[in-house]
PAKOL-224831 format. One line per 5 residues: number of its first residue (from 1); their letters; for each residue x, y, z of N, C-alpha, C, O. Coordinates in steps of 0.1 Angstrom, whole numbers, always signed. Layout:
// PAKOL-224831
NUM> A> X/Y/Z/X/Y/Z/X/Y/Z/X/Y/Z  ...
// end
This chain:
// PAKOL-224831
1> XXXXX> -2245/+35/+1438/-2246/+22/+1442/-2235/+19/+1453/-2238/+12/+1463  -2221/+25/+1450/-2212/+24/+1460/-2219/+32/+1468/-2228/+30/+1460  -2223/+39/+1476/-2228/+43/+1487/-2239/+38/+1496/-2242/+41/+1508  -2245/+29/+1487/-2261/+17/+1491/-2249/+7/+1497/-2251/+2/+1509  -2242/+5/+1493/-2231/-6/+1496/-2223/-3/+1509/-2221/-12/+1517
6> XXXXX> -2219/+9/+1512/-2212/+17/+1519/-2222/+16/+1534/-2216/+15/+1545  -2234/+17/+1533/-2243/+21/+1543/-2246/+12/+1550/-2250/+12/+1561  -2242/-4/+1540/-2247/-12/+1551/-2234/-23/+1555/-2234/-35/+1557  -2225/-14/+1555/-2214/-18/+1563/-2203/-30/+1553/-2193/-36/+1557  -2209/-30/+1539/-2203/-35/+1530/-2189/-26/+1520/-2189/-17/+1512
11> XXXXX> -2180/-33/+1527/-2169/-16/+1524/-2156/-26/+1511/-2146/-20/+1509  -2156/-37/+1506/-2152/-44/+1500/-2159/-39/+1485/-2166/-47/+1478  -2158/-26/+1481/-2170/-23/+1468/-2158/-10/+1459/-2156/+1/+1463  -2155/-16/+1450/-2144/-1/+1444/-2152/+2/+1431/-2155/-7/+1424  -2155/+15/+1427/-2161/+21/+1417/-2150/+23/+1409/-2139/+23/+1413
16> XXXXX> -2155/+26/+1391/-2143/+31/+1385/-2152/+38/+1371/-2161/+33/+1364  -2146/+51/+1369/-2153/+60/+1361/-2158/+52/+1343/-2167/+57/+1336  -2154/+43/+1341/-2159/+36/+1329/-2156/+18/+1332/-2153/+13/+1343  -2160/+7/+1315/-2162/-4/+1315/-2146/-8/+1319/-2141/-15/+1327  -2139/+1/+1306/-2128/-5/+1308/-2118/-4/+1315/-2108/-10/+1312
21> XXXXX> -2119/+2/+1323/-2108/+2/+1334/-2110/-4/+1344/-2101/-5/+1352  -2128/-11/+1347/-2130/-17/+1358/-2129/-32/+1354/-2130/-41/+1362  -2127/-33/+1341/-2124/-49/+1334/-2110/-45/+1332/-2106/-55/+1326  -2100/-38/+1334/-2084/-40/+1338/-2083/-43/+1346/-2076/-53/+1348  -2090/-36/+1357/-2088/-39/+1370/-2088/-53/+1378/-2080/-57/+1387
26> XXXXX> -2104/-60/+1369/-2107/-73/+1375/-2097/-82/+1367/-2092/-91/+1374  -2092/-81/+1354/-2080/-89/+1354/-2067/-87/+1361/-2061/-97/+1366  -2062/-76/+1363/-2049/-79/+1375/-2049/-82/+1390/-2040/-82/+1399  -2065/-86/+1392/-2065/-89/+1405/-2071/-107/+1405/-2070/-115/+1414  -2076/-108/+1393/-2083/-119/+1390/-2069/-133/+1391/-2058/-133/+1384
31> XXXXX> -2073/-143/+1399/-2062/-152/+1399/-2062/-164/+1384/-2070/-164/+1374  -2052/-173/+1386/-2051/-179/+1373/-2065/-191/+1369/-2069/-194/+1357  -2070/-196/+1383/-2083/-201/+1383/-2096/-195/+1386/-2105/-201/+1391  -2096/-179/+1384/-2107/-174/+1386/-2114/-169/+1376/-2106/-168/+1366  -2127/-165/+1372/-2140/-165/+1365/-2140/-144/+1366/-2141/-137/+1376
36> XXXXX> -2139/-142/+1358/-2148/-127/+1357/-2160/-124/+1349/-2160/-124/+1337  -2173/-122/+1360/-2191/-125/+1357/-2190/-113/+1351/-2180/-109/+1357  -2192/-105/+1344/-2200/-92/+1338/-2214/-94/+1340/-2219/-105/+1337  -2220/-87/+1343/-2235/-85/+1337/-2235/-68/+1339/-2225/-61/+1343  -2249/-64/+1335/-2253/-47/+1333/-2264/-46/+1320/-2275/-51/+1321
41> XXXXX> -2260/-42/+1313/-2266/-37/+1298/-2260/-44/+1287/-2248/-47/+1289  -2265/-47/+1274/-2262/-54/+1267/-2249/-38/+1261/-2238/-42/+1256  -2250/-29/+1262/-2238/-21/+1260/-2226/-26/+1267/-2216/-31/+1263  -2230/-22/+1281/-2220/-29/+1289/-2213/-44/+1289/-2203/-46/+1296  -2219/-54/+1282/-2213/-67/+1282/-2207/-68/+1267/-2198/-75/+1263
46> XXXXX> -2212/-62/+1262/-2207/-59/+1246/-2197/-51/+1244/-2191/-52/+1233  -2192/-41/+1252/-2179/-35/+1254/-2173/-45/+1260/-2163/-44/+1253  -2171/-55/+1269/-2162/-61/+1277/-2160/-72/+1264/-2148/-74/+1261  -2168/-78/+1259/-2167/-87/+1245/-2160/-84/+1239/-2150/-92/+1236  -2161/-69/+1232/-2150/-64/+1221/-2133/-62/+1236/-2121/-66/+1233
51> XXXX> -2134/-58/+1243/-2121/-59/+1249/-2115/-71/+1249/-2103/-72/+1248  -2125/-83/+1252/-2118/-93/+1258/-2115/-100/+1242/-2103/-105/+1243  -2118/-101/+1235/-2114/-106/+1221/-2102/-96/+1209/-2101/-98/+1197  -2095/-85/+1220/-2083/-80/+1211/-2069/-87/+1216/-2058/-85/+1211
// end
């Protein structure tokens, strides 16, 4: 998908080998009034569920 992204001159796109490191990611860049959307698979929103509630 990063490379569909890449091709059309959209270069603002960072990949990351699993859920949770790309949901660390979006909280240290995420500001004090911003929103982080998940969507994907109900695996994938259900892993970020159990992270975001420890």
């Amino acid at each position: 998908l990063q490379e569909k992204f890449i091709q059309h001159n959209i270069t603002a796109v960072t990949a990351y080998p699993d859920v949770k490191e790309a949901y660390q990611a979006a909280l240290s860049e995420a500001g004090e009034n911003d929103r982080i959307v998940v969507f994907g698979s109900f695996h994938t929103v259900a892993e970020i569920i159990d992270l975001s509630s420890r």
